[in-house]
C-alpha positions in Angstrom: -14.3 2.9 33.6 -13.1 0.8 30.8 -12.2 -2.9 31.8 -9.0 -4.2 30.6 -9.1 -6.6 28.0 -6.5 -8.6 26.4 -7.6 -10.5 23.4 -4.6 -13.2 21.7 -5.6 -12.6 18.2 -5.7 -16.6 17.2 -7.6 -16.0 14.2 -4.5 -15.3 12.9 -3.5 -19.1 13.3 -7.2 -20.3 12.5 -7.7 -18.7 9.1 -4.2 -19.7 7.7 -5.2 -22.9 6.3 -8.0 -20.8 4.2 -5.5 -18.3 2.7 -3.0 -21.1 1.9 -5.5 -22.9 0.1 -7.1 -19.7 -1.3 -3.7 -18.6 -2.8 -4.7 -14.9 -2.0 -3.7 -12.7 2.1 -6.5 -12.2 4.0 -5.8 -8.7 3.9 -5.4 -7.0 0.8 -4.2 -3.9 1.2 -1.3 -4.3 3.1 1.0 -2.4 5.1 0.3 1.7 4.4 3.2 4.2 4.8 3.0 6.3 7.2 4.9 9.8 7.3 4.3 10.5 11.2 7.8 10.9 13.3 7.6 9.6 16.7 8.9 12.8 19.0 9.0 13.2 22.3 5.4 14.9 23.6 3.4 13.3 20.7 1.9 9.5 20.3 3.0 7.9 17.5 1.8 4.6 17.6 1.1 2.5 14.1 -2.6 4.4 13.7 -5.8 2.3 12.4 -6.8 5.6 11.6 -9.4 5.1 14.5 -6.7 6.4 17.6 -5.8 2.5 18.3 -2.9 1.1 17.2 -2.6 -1.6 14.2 0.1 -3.9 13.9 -0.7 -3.4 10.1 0.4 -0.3 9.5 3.9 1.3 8.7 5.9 4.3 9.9 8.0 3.5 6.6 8.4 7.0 4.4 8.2 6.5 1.0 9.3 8.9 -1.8 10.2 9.0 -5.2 13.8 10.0 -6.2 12.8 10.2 -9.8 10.2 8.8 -12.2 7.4 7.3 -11.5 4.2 8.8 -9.3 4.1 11.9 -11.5 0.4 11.1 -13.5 -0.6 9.7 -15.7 -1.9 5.8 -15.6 0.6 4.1 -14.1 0.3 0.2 -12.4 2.3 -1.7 -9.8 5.0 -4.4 -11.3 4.6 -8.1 -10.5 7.7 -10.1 -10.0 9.5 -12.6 -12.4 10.2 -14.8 -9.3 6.8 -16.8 -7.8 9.0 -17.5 -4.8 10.1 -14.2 -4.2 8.2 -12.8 -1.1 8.8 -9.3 0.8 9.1 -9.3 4.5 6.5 -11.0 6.4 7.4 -8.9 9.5 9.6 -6.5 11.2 10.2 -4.4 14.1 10.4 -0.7 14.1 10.2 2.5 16.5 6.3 3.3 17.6 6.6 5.5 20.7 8.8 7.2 22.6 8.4 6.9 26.8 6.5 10.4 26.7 5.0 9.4 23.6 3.9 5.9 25.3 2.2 7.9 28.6 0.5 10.0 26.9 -1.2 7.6 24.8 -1.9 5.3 27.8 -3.7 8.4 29.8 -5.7 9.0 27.0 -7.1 5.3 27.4 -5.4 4.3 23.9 -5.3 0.5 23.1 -5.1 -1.7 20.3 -2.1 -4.1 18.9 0.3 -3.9 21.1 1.8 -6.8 19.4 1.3 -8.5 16.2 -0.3 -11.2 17.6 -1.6 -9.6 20.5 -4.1 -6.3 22.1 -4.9 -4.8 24.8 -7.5 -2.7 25.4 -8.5 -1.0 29.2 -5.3 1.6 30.2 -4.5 -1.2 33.7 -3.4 -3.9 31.2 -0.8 -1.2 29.8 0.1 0.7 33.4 0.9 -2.8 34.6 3.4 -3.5 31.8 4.8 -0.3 31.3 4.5 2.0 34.4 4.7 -0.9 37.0 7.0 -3.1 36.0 5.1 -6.6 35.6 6.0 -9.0 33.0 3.8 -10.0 29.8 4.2 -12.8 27.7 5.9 -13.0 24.1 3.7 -15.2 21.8 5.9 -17.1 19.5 4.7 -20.2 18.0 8.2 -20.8 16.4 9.9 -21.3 19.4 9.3 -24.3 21.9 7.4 -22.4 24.8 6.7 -18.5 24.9 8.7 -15.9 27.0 8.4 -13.9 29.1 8.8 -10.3 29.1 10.2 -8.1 31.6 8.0 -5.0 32.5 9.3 -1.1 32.6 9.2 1.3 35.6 7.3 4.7 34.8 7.3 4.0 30.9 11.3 4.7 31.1 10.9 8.9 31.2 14.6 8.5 32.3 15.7 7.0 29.4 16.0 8.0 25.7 15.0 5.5 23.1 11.7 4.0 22.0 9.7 1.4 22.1 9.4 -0.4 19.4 6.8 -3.1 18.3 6.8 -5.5 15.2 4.6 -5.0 11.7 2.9 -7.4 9.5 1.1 -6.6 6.1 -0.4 -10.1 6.8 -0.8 -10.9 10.4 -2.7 -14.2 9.6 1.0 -15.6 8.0 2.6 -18.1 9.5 5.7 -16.4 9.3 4.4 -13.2 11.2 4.8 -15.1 14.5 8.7 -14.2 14.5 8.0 -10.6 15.6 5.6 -11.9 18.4 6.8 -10.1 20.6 4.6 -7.4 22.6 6.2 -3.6 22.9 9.8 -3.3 24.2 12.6 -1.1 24.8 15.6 -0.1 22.5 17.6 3.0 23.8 18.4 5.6 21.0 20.8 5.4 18.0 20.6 1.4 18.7 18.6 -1.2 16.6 16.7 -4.3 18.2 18.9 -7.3 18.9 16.3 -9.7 17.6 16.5 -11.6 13.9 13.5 -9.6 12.6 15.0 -5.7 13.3 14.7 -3.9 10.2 17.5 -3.8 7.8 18.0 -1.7 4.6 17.5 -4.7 2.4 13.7 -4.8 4.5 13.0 -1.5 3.1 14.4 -2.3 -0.3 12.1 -5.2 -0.3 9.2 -3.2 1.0 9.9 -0.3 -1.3 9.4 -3.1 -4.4 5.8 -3.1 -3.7 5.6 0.4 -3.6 7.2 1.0 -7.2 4.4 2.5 -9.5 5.6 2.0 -13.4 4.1 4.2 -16.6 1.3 2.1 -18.2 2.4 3.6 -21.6 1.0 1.8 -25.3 4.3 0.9 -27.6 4.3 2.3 -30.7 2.6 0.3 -33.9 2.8 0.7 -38.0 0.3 0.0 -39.6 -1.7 1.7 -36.1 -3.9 -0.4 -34.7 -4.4 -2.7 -38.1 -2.5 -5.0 -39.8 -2.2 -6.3 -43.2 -1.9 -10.1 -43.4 1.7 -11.5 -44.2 3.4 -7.9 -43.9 4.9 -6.8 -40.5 3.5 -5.0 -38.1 6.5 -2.5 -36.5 6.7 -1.7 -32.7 9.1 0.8 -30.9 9.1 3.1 -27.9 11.0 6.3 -28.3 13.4 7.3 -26.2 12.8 8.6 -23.2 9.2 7.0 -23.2 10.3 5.0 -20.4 13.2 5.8 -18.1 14.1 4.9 -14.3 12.3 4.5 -11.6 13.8 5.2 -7.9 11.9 4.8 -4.6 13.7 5.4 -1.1 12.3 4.0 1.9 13.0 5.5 4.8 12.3 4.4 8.7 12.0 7.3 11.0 14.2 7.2 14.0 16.9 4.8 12.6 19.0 5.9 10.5 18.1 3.0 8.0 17.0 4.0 4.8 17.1 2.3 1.1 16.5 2.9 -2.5 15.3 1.2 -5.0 15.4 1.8 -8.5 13.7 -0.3 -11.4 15.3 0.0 -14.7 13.3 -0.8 -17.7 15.4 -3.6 -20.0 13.1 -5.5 -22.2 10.0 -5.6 -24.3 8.4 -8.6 -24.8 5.5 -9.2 -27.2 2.8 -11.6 -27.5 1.0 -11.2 -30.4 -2.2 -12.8 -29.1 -2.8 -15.7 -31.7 -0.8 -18.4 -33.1 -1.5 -17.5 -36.0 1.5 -15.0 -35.5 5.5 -14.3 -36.3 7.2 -12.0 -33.6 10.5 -10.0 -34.4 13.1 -11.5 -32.8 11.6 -14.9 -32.7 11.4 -14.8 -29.2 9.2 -11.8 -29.0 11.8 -9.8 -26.5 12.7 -6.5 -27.6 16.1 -5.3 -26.0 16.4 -1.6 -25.4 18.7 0.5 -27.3 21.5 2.4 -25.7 19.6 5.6 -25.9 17.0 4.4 -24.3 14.7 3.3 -27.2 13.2 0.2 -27.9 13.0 -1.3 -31.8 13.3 1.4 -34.4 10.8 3.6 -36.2 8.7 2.8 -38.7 9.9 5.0 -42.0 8.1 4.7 -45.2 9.4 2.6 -47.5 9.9 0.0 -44.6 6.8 -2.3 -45.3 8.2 -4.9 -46.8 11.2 -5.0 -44.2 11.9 -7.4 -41.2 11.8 -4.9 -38.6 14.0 -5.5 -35.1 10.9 -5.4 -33.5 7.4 -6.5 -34.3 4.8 -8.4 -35.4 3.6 -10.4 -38.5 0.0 -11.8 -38.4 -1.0 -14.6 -40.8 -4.3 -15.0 -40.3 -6.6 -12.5 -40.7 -9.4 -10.9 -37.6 -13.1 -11.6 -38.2 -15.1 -10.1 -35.8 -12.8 -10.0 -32.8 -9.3 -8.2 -32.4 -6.8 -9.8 -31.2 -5.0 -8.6 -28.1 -1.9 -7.7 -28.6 0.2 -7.7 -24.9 3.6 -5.5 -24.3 5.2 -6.6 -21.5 7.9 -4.5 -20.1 10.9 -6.5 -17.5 12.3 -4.3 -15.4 15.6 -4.7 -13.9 15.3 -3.9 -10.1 18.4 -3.2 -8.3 19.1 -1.5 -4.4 21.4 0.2 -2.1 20.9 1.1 1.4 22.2 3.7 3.9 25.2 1.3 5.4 26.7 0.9 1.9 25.1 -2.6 1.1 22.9 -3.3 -2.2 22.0 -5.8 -4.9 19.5 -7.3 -6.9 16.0 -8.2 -6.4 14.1 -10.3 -8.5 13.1 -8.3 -12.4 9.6 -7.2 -12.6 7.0 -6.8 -15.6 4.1 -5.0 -16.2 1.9 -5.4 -18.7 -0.4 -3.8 -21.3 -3.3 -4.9 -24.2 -3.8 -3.1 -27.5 -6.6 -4.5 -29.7 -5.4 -5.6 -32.8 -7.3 -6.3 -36.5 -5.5 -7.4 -39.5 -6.3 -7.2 -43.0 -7.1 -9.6 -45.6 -4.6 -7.1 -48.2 -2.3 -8.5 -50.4 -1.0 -4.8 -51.9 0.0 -2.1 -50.1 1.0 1.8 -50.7 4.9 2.6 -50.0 
């Protein structure tokens, strides 16, 4: 026989203060997508991947549209915007009423809110089967409510229950989806400030977006001559788009998000160091390209992009770093869309220059 337990998980509240002064989420791996479609004779509860559930993980579907996840080293983008955050939480569908029986007989427990488990099958049968009321743990409102309890898991009914997600439950913010389980009959979403929207999956989709780590082209290759420039260009095509759609199961909500590259900016890695444009950023060509080939006969040439070093290496390269913004833009499955904060990612060459005054063209 298990006893029911029912364990408010206030390490979440305890440990804030640490990650707010750490800078860094107590968990670091966030929320993980999950293809599983809740149907109607099969559990489908967040998984820990141990048969409980975890308010951590997400029944969010992602897939790429194009570019992007296809080999090759590729890295996640970082955003432009320091105060730019995804969602901290939101609801979405976890079981159906079968669904929701089934894993009750089978002794399931785990995270039956956020904030909140329950393990032992009387503390669910109460709530769900029986009709008692639970509490709603919400530190952002003046005193917690109460929840009304279900009659025989609603087998009469078509919907599902739905139950809120946090890739951090130790944020403060996490405590708006408190709430434990509840109803929401089919083809409707959750009348509650936190129910998913397509801009939530935009958002979440941005974290999800894997870029090309590709090196730029350099001439001279990988050394410079001192006082002569250094040209850089990607070809076209070297990078293009990248489109991720985010789907929740069960909604109807979907959104896609698509990171267009826009810029290359270089940092040469020294002071000692002219960039071409002055500014170091690279616009991209209408074809795609970035800066312009290096032809012979071009040495002695101020090329739209690149890099003049005036102090010889000694010893030590320098570390040349491409930076790549890329314009991220959405739409979403009820016609809305924008803009969301540009990203970058980065890459290091290793650089020497020359002490070489002449040079064959």
């Amino acid at each position: 026989m298990t006893l029911p337990v029912r364990a408010l998980r206030w390490s979440a509240v305890l440990v804030t203060a640490a990650v707010l002064g750490s800078g860094s989420n107590a968990y670091a791996d966030g929320p993980r997508s999950n293809t599983t479609v809740p149907s109607a004779d099969q559990p489908s509860g967040s998984s820990d991947g141990k048969g409980g559930l975890s308010a951590r993980v997400s029944h969010i579907r992602i897939t790429y549209v194009s570019g992007g996840n296809g080999g090759g080293k590729q890295g996640s983008l970082g955003t432009v915007d320091p105060n730019w955050k995804p969602p901290a939480c939101w609801y979405e569908p976890a079981f159906t009423s079968a669904g929701l029986k089934k894993f009750v007989d089978s002794d399931g427990g785990g995270d039956v809110g956020i904030h909140e488990s329950w393990f032992g099958k009387e503390l669910w049968t109460d709530h769900y089967r029986d009709g008692k009321p639970a509490d709603n743990f919400d530190l952002h409102s003046p005193t917690n409510s109460s929840a009304d309890g279900y009659k025989d898991y609603n087998l009469d009914k078509d919907g599902y229950f739905w139950r809120g997600v946090a890739p951090d439950p130790a944020a403060p913010a996490s405590w708006n989806c408190g709430r434990v389980m509840f109803w929401v009959d089919a083809g409707q979403l959750p009348d509650d400030p936190n129910a998913p929207t397509p801009k939530t999956l935009a958002e979440y989709a941005y974290n999800k977006v894997k870029v090309p780590e590709t090196e730029i082209e350099l001439k001279p290759q990988a050394k410079s001559t001192v006082n002569l420039p250094t040209w850089a260009w990607l070809d076209k095509g070297t990078f293009k788009e990248v489109k991720v759609r985010a789907e929740l199961p069960n909604t109807g909500l979907w959104a896609e998000t698509t990171a267009k590259p826009v810029a290359l900016h270089l940092t040469p890695g020294t002071e000692d160091a002219e960039t071409y444009p002055s500014s170091g950023d690279c616009t991209i060509n209408e074809d795609g390209s970035i800066g312009t080939p290096y032809a012979k006969g071009n040495a002695d040439k101020t090329p739209p992009c690149g890099i003049r070093y005036l102090r010889a290496t000694n010893g030590q390269p320098y570390h040349l770093k491409a930076s790549i913004t890329w314009q991220i833009t959405w739409h979403g499955s009820d016609g809305s869309g924008g803009e969301l904060p540009n990203g970058t990612f980065e890459t290091t060459q290793d650089m020497n220059a020359q002490e070489i005054q002449s040079v064959n063209r």
